[in-house]
C-alpha positions, -999 to +999 in steps of 0.1 A: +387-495-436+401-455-424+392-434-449+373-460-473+358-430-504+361-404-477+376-371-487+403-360-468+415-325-467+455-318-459+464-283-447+500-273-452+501-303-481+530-293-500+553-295-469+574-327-463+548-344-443+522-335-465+541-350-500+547-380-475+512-383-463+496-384-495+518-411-510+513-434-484+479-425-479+469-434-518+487-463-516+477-479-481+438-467-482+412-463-511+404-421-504+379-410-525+398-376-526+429-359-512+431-322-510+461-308-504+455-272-493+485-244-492+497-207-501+520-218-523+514-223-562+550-237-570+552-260-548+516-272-555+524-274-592+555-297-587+536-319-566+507-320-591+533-336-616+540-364-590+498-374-594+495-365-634+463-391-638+452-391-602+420-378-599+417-385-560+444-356-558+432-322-560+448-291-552+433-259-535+452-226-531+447-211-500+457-198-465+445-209-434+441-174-423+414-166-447+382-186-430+362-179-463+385-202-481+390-228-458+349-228-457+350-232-494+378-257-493+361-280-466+328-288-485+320-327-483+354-330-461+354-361-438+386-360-424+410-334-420+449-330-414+457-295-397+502-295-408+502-254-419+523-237-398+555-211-394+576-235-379+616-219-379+623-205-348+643-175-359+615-168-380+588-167-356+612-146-332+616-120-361+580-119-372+559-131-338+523-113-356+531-131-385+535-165-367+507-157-345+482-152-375+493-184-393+494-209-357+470-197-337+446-175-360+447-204-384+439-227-359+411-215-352+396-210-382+404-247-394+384-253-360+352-232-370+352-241-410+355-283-400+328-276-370+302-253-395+311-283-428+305-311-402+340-327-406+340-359-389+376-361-374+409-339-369+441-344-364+464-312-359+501-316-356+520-303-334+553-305-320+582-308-290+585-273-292+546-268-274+560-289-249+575-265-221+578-237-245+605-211-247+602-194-282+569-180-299+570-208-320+564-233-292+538-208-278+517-204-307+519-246-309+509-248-277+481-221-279+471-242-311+471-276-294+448-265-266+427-246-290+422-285-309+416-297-276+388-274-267+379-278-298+360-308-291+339-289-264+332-262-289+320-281-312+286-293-296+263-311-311+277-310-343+300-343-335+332-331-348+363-346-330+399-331-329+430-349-314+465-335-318+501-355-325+535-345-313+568-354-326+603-343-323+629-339-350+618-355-382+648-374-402+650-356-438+624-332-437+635-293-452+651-275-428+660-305-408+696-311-393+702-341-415+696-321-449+713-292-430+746-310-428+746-326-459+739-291-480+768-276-462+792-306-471+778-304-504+788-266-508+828-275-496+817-261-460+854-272-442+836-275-409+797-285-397+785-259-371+773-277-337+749-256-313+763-273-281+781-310-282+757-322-255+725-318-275+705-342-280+674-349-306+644-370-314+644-392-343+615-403-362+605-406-395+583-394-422+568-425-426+563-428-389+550-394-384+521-406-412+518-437-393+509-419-355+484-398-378+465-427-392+467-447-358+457-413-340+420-409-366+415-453-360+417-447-321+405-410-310+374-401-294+386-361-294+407-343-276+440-369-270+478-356-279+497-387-292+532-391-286+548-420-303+581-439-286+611-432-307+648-432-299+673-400-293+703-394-305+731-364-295+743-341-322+781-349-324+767-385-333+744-378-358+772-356-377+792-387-380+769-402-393+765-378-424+796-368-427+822-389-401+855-372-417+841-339-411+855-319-382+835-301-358+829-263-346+812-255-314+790-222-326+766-219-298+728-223-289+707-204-311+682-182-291+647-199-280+667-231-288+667-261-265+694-280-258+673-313-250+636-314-269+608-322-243+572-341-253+555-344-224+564-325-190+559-335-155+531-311-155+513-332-181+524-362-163+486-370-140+470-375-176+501-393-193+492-428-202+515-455-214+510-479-244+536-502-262+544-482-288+530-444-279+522-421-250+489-405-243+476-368-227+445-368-219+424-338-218+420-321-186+392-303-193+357-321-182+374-344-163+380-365-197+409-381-185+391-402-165+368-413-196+376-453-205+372-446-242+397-422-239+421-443-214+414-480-233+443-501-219+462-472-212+486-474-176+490-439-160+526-429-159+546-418-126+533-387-113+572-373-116+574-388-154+586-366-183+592-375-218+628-357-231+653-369-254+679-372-229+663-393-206+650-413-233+654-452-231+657-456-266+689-447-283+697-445-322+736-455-329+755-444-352+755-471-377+716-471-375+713-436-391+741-445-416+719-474-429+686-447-429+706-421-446+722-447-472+685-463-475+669-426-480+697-404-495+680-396-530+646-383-517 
């Protein structure tokens, strides 16, 4: 069974993902510990309440920037799930050194600390954002997701395999649109602000996000990005959904915003492989995307195939994300 009395060390931990992650983890596996690894102590002490007689969940203050930690932190670490990152795009415009240390900086030295502790596995995720970029922040993902990639080159003999996952817009999580909307409703806001009424978005779930993780450990050999299939949705529809008797301003793009997200280009389209319920970039580096254990049952997409939320097949309605908000509006 994954992770059967392994030790599995979460970077980031304290973010949505990472509370999610750790909850289903416990519950679906038998860890023998889960570290959850962050900067920030108030956040790490009102998860700790959530886990009060747990003692597979330990907490470990630190920042992937400083190497010395993370070498401390990854003693006896089998597994390891790379999340840390500056992730708001105004943020990352307004402080690119800062974002640089944290993405790519900390990327780096999660790769050297797992490679010199002899970490069996890796998963980094990453984002729609590396895909195509045009912000820092989707440079320094990108940066990060070919430094994972390499990674598995880098790492010699030492048998340490990283793999990277890519999703969109993630329902619920902070800073998200959905939460977004509802806060503003919540404070008597008279109208919700829309970037651009053609807009369109992603849509995938906590609980899926953990789920492509966990399939992405069960099926790498190193160096795959895992896409999973999930539907779009545009913008005007997912604000009547939250909030259908709400009108409507038109406010503009925000800079180094896209008005469609993209998860796998046409450049990345000669090592795109299809399965039934994912996508699959293969490395291009020493011609691993030609390797079977990579591949599996894989079909090679259409050399002019790209992956964006408004050429998606898949569509969310309406009354879908009415029933997810209803089923999910207390956490």
């Amino acid at each position: 069974m994954l992770f059967k009395d392994s030790t599995i060390l979460l970077t980031g931990g304290t973010g949505s993902f990472g509370e999610k992650f750790v909850e289903m983890t416990l519950n679906r596996y038998k860890p023998k510990k889960v570290i959850i690894f962050s900067r920030d102590e108030i956040k790490q002490w009102e998860m700790a309440k959530k886990y009060p007689k747990d003692p597979r969940v330990r907490f470990f203050l630190g920042d992937v920037r400083d190497r010395e930690r993370l070498h401390r932190a990854m003693d006896g670490v089998d597994f390891v799930v790379h999340a840390a990152a500056i992730k708001i795009i105004p943020t990352a415009e307004y402080n690119p050194f800062e974002c640089v240390k944290t993405n790519v900086i900390g990327a780096m030295n999660v790769i050297d600390a797992a490679i010199d502790k002899k970490v069996k596995k890796i998963v980094a995720l990453s984002t729609d954002k590396a895909s195509s970029p045009i912000n820092l922040y989707g440079a320094t993902k990108l940066t990060s997701d070919k430094l994972f990639v390499s990674g598995n080159a880098y790492s010699g003999e030492h048998e340490t395999s990283f793999s990277v996952v890519r999703y969109g817009n993630v329902m619920g999580s902070r800073g998200s649109v959905i939460p977004l909307f509802m806060s503003l409703i919540k404070s008597g806001i008279k109208e919700l602000p829309i970037t651009d009424p053609n807009m369109t978005r992603f849509m995938i779930s906590l609980d899926q996000g953990v789920e492509l993780v966990w399939h992405a450990f069960s099926d790498m050999v190193g160096g795959e990005i895992y896409i999973k299939k999930i539907p779009s949705m545009n913008i005007m529809d997912i604000a009547k959904a939250v909030a259908n008797d709400t009108p409507t301003k038109i406010v503009g793009v925000r800079p180094g915003e896209k008005l469609h997200e993209q998860m796998i280009s046409s450049e990345d389209a000669p090592f795109t492989y299809e399965y039934d319920q994912y996508f699959k970039i293969l490395p291009m580096i020493n011609s691993w995307f030609n390797s079977k254990d990579r591949v599996k049952d894989g079909v090679l997409v259409r050399k002019d195939f790209n992956y964006s939320s408004d050429n998606n097949p898949e569509w969310m309605t309406i009354e879908k994300l009415e029933e997810w908000i209803k089923r999910n509006f207390k956490s």
